[in-house]
C-alpha positions as MATLAB code, in Angstrom:
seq = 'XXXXXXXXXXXXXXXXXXXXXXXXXXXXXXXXXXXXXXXXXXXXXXXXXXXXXXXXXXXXXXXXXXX';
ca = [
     141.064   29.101  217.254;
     138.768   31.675  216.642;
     136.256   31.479  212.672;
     136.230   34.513  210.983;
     134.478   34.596  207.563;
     136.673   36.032  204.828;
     134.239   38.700  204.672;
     131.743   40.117  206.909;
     129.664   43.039  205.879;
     128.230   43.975  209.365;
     131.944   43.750  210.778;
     133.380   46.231  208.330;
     132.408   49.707  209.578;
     132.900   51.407  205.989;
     130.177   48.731  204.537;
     128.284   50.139  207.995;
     128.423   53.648  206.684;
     127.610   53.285  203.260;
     124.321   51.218  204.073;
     123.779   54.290  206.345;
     124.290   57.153  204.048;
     122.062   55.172  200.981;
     119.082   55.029  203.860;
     119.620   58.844  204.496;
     120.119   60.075  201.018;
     118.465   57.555  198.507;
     114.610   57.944  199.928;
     114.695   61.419  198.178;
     114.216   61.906  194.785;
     116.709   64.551  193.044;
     115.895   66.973  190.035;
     119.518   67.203  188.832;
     122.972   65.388  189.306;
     124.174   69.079  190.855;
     121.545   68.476  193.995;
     122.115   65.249  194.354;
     126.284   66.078  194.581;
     125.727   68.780  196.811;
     123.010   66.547  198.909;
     126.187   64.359  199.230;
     128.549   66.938  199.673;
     126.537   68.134  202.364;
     125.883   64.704  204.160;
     129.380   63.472  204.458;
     130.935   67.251  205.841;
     127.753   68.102  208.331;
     125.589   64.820  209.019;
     128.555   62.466  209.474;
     129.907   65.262  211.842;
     127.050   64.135  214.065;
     127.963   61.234  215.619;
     124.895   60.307  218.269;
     123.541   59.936  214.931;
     126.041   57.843  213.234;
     126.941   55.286  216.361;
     123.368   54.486  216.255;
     123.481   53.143  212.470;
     126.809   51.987  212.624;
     127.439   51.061  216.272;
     130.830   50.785  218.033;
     130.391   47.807  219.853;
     134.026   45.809  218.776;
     136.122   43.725  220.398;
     140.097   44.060  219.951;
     140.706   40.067  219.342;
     144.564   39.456  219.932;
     145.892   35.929  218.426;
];
């Protein structure tokens, strides 16, 4: 048998992403909620897109355990 904690924040690639997109989007300071939205917006449809990028931060180094 195999541990695995009930819940693992480096093994869950969505906790991955958002831990990436706060380091990308929460060092800059924002005027208005309408920049900050479209900063957002704008990270998710065009940044995300670029995935050298984005396997760096999150990584894609998994294993397929079968039981």
């Amino acid at each position: 048998m195999i541990y695995l904690p009930v819940y693992s924040l480096n093994l869950n690639l969505i906790e991955r992403l958002w831990k990436y997109s706060k380091k990308k989007l929460l060092w800059i300071y924002y005027e208005d909620k309408l920049k900050f939205k479209s900063a957002i917006i704008n990270f998710f449809e065009n940044e995300v897109k670029d995935k050298l990028a984005l396997k760096k931060s999150v990584g894609t180094a998994f294993q397929i355990m079968s039981g």
